[in-house]
C-alpha positions as CSV (number, residue, x, y, z in Angstrom):
1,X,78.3,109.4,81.6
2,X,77.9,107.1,84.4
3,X,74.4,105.3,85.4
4,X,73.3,103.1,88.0
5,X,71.1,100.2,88.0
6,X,67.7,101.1,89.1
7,X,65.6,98.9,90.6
8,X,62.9,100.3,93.2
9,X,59.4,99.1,94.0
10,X,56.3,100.9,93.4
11,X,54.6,101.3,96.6
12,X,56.0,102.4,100.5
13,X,59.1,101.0,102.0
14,X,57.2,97.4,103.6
15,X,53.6,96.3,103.7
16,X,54.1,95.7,107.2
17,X,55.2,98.8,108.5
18,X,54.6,101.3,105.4
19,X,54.1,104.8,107.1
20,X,52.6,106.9,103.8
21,X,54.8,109.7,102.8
22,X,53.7,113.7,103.7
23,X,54.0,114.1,99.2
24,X,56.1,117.2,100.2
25,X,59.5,117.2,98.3
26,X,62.8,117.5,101.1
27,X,60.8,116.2,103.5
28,X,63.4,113.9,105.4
29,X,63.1,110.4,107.0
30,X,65.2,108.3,109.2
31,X,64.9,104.5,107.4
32,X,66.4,101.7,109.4
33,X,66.9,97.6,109.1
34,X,68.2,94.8,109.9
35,X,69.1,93.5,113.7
36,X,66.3,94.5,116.3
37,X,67.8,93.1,119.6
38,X,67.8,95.9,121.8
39,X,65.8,98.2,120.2
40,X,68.1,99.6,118.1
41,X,66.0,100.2,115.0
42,X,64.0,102.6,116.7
43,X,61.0,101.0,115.6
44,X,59.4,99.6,119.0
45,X,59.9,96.2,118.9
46,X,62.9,94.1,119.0
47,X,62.0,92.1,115.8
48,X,64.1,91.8,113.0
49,X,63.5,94.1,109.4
50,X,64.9,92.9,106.2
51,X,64.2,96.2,104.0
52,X,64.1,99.5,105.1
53,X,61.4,101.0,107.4
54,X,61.2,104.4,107.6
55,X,61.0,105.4,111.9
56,X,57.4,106.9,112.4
57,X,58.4,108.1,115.8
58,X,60.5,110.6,113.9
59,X,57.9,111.7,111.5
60,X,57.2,115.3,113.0
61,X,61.4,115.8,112.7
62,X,63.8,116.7,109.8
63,X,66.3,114.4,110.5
64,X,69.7,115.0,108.7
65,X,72.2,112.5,110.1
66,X,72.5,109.2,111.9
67,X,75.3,107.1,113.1
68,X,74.9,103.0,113.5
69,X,77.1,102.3,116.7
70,X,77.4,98.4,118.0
71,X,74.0,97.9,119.0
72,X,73.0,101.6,119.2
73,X,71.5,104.7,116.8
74,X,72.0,108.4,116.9
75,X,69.7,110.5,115.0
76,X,70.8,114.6,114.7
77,X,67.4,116.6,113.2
78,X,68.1,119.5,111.1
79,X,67.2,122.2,114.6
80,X,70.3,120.1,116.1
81,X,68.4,117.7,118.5
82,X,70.0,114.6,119.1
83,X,67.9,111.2,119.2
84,X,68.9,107.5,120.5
85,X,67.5,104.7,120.4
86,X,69.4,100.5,121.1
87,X,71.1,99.2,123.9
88,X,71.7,101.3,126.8
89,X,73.8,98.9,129.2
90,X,76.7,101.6,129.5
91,X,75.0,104.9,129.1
92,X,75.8,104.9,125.3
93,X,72.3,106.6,124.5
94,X,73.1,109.6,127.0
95,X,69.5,109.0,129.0
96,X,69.1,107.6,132.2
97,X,66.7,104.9,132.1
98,X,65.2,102.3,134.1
99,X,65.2,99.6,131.5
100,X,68.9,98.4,129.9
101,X,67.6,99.4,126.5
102,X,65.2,101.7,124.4
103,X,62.7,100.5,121.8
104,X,61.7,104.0,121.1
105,X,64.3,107.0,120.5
106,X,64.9,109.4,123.0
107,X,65.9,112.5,123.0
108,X,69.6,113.5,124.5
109,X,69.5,116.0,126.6
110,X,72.3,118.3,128.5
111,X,73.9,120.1,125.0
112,X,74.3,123.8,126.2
113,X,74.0,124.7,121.9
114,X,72.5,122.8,119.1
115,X,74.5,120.1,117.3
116,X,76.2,120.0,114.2
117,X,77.9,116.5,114.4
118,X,77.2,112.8,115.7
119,X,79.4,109.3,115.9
120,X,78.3,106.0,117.6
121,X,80.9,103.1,118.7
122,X,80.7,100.3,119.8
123,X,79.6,101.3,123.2
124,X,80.4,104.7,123.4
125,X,79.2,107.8,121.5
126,X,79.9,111.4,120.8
127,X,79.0,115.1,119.3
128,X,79.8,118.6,118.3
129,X,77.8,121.4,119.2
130,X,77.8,124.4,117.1
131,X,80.1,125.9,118.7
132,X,82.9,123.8,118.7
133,X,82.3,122.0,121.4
134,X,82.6,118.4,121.8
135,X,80.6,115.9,124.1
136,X,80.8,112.6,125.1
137,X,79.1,109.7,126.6
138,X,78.9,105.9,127.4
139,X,81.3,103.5,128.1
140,X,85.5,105.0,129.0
141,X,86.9,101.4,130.5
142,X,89.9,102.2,127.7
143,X,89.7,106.1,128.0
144,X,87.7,106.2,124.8
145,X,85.9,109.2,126.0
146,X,88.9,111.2,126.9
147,X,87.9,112.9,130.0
148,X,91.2,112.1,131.9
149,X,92.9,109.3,133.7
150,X,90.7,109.2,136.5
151,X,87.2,110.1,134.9
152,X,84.8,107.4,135.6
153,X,84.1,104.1,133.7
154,X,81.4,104.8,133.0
155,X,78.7,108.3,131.9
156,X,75.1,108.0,131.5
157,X,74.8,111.8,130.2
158,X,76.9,113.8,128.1
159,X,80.0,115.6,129.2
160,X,82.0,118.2,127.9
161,X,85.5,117.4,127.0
162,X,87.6,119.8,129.2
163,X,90.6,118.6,127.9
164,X,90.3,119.7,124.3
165,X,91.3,123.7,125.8
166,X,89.6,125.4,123.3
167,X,90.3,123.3,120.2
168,X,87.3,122.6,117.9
169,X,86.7,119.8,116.6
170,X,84.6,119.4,112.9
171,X,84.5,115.3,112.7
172,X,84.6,112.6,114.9
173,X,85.0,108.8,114.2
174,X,84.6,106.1,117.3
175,X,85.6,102.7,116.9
176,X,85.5,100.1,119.6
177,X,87.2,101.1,122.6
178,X,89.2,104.0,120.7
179,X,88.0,108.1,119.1
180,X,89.1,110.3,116.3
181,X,88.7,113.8,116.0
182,X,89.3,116.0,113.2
183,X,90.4,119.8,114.0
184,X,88.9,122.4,111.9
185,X,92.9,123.0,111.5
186,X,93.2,119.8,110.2
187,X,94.9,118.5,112.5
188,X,93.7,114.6,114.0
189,X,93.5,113.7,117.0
190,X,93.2,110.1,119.1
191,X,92.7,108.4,122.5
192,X,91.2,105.9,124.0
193,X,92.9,102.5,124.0
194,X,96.0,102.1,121.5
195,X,95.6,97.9,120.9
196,X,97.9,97.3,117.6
197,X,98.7,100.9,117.4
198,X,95.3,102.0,116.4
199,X,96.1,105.5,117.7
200,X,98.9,106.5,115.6
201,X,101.4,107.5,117.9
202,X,104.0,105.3,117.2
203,X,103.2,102.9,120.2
204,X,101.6,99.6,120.5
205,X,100.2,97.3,122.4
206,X,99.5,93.6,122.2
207,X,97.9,90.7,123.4
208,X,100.8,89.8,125.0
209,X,101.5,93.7,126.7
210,X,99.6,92.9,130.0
211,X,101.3,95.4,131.9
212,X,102.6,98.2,129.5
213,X,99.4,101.1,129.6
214,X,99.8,102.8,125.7
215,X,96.3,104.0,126.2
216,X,95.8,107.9,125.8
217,X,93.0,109.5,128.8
218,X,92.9,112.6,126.5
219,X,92.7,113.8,123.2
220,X,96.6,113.6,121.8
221,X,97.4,115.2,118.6
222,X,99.1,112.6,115.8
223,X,102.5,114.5,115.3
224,X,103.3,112.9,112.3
225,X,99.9,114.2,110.8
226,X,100.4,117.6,111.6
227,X,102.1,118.9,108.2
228,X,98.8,117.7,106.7
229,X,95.6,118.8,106.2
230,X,93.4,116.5,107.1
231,X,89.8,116.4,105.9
232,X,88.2,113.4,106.8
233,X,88.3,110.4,109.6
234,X,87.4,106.8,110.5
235,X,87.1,104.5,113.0
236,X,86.7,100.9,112.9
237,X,86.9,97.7,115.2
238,X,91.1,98.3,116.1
239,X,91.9,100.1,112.7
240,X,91.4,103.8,112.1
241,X,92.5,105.5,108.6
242,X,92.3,109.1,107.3
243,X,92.6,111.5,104.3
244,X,94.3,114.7,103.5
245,X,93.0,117.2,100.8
246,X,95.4,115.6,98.2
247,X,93.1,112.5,98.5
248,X,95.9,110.1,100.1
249,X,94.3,108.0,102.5
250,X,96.9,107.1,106.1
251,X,95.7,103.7,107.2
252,X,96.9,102.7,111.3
253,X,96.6,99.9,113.5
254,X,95.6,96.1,113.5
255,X,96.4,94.6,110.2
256,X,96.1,91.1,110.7
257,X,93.6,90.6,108.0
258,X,95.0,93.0,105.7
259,X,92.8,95.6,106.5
260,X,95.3,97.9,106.0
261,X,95.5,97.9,102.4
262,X,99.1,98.3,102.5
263,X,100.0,94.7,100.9
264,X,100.7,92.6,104.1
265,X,99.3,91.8,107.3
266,X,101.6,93.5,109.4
267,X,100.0,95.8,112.7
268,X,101.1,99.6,111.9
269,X,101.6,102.0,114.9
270,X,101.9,105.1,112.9
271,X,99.9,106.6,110.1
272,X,101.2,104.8,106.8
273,X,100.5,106.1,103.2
274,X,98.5,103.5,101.3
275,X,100.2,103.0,98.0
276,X,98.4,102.5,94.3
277,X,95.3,104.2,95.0
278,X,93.8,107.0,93.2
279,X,93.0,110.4,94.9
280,X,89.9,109.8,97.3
281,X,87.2,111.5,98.5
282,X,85.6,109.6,101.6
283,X,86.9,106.5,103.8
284,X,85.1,104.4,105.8
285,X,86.9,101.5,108.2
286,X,84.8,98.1,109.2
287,X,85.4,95.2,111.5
288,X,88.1,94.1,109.6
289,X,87.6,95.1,106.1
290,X,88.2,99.2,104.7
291,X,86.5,100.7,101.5
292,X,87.0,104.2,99.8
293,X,85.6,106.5,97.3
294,X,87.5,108.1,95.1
295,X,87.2,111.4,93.4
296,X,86.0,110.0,90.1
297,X,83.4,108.3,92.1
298,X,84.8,104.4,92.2
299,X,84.9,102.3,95.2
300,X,87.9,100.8,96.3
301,X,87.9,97.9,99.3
302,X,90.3,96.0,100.9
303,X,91.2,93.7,103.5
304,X,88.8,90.3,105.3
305,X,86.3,89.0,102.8
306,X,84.4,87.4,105.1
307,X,80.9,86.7,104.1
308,X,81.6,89.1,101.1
309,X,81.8,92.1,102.7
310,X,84.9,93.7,99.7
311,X,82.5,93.5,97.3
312,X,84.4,91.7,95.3
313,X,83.1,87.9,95.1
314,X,84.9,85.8,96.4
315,X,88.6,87.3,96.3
316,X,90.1,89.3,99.1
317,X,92.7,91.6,98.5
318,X,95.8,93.7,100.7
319,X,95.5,95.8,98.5
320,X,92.9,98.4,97.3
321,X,90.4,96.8,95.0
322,X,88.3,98.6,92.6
323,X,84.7,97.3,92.5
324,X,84.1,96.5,88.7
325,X,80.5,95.9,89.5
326,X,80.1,99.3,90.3
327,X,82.5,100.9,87.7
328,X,79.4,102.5,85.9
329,X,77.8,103.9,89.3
330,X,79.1,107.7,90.3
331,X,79.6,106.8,94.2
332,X,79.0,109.5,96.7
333,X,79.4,107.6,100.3
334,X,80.3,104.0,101.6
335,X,79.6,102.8,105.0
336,X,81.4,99.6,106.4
337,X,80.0,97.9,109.3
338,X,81.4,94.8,111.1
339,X,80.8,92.7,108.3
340,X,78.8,94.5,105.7
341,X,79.1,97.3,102.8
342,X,76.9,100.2,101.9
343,X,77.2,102.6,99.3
344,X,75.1,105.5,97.4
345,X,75.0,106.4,94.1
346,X,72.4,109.0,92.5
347,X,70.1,108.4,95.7
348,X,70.5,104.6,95.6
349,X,71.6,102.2,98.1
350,X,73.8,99.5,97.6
351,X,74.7,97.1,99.9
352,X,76.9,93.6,100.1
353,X,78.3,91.5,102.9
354,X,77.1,89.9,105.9
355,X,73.5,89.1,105.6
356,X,72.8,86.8,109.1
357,X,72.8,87.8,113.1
358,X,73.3,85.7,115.9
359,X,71.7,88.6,118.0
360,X,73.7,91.3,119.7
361,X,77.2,90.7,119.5
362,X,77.2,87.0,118.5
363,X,75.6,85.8,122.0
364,X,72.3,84.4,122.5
365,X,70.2,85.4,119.6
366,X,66.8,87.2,119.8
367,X,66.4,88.3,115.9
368,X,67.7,87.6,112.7
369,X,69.7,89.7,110.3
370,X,68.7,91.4,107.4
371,X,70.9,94.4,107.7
372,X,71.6,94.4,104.1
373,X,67.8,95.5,103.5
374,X,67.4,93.3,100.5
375,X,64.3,91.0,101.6
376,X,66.4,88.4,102.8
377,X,69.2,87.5,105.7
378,X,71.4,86.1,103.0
379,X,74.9,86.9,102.5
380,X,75.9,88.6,99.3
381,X,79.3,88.7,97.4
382,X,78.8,91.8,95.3
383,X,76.7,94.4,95.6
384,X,73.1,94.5,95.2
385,X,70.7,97.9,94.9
386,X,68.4,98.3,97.6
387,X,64.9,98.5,96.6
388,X,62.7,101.5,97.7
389,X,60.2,103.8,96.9
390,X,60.7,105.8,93.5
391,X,59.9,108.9,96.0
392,X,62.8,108.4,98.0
393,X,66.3,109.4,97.6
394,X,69.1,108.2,99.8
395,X,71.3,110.8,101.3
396,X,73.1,109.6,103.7
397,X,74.1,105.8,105.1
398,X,75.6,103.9,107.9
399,X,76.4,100.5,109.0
400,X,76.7,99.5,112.1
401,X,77.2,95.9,113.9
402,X,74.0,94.2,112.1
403,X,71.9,96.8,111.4
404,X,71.9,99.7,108.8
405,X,70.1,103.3,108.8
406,X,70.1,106.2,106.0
407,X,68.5,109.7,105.6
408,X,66.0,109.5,102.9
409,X,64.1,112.7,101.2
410,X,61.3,112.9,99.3
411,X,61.5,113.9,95.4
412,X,59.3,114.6,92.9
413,X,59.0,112.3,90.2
């Protein structure tokens, strides 16, 4: 039977901004770390966290999922409310508001049913409502929010997506400037811009296509896709990849640094079949790096290495890789940001990657890293267990540019 290495602290989360725990078991928190600029920790100030702090201005809600954008955070509760909190310079938190950014989150308003699904991007986000409807937000310069040619560049409040006639969606996954949805058919679906073919739909554009528009306004369905069902999506920076029910994994779009995983660095405008990997259970695209889980709970990763995000020391790979660090840990979810890795097993975190931040986006730096939550801003080559409290159990994860947030519960022990 597998085990993981277990190494949690004691006491609360940090000293410094330890918010004591309601000693109620499923009570659920909203933990968050790493990059502050902007607010997008949720936690009022703009500083930097290097472990996990759990977001008091949540602690009256039952918060059940949250998606790390590029310098953004969506929090769904458990009653369907919807929660940002991070930079708001193109309406990506769905609030007007008089500032560029929130330090606090706020509640999204303007959902005519309670929602069921979120997804951050870059600088655009999205969600389902129960039922079946989809909204969208933020920033549509590439037609990443699919409202139609002529829709705005810009929406500071959600809107309904018109164009879907009646199709519902279960999943979505946002990269940078391009969406996924998932059907409940199973059918996938993509627009936005189509950069390196990162739409599927057998098109591409280049650097180099200044004048050829590939980009889809609306929601188009991936033909090629359509004899399978798909059950899960991602998004990342100009990649996106998918799985069906057998547990195949279809990888499209930029492949320059093998992200891929199909054995060369070659762009792919069309959902291609990634060869030599065992049937897989969840899929989750970075910057320029991709990792899975597969059904007997190992992680697989695969493409840039930069700063150690695979996992894997100091090797890359175009090709799947299985994490032999990991090979006694049960995986249940991965999460790849820009440049950094985070996965669960049994309620622990693990993380690995990028440990540093030059502020938001690279440009003039107000905080430090630290969105690999181990106590430092160091970079690590293999993965390394997050420490928390032995009341706290990690359900859920997600990496964004340089930060990181989870759902945590409380257990007895």
């Amino acid at each position: 039977m597998r085990s993981v290495i277990k190494r949690r602290r004691a006491y609360g989360l940090t000293a410094k901004n330890k918010v004591e725990l309601s000693g109620k078991a499923g009570k659920r928190w909203v933990a968050l770390w790493g990059n502050g600029d902007q607010g997008r920790l949720g936690l009022s100030e703009s500083g930097s966290q290097f472990e996990p702090v759990l977001c008091r201005a949540l602690e009256s809600h039952e918060p059940c999922s949250v998606s790390c954008g590029g310098a953004h955070t969506l929090i769904l509760t458990d009653k369907g409310r919807v929660f940002a909190t991070g930079l708001n310079s193109s309406g990506q938190l769905g609030v007007p508001l008089k500032r560029e950014s929130s330090f606090d989150p706020v509640e999204v308003h303007g959902f005519p049913d309670p929602c069921v699904h979120i997804a951050a991007g870059r600088y655009h986000s999205a969600a389902i409502t129960s039922s079946g409807e989809t909204y969208v937000w933020g920033r549509n310069s590439e037609g990443q929010l699919g409202l139609g040619k002529r829709a705005k560049s810009v929406y500071i409040t959600p809107q309904k997506m018109e164009s879907l006639a009646g199709m519902r969606l279960k999943a979505l996954a946002l990269g940078t400037d391009h969406s996924l949805g998932l059907a409940e058919t199973g059918q996938v679906l993509s627009w936005g811009t189509n950069r390196f073919g990162c739409l599927g739909h057998g098109e591409m554009t280049g650097f180099f296509d200044f004048f050829k528009d590939t980009n889809e306004y609306t929601p188009r369905i991936i033909h090629c896709l359509e004899k399978l069902q798909i059950r899960s999506v991602s998004a990342g920076l100009v990649h996106s990849a998918c799985a069906d029910d057998s547990g195949t994994i279809y990888s499209f779009g930029q492949g320059s640094m093998c992200q891929l995983g199909l054995g060369n660095n070659n762009d792919a405008s069309q959902p291609c079949p990634i060869p030599d990997l065992p049937r897989v259970s969840s899929i989750s695209c970075g910057g320029y790096h991709t990792g899975a889980i597969t059904q007997d709970g190992d992680i697989y990763t695969w493409g840039s290495n930069e700063h150690g995000c695979l996992g894997s020391g100091f090797r890359a790979s175009s090709k799947p890789l299985r994490l032999e660090s990991l090979a006694e840990a049960f995986m249940s979810e991965i999460s790849c940001g820009w440049k950094h890795t985070a996965a669960i097993s049994d309620g622990y975190i693990f993380s690995w990657g990028w440990g540093g931040s030059y502020g938001t986006y690279a440009t003039q730096a107000e905080s430090s890293g630290g969105q690999l939550g181990v106590g430092t801003d160091f970079d690590f080559f293999e993965p390394v267990p997050i420490e928390m409290d032995d009341r706290l159990s990690a359900l859920h994860v997600s990496c964004g540019f340089n930060h990181t947030a989870a759902i945590l519960e409380e257990i007895e022990i």
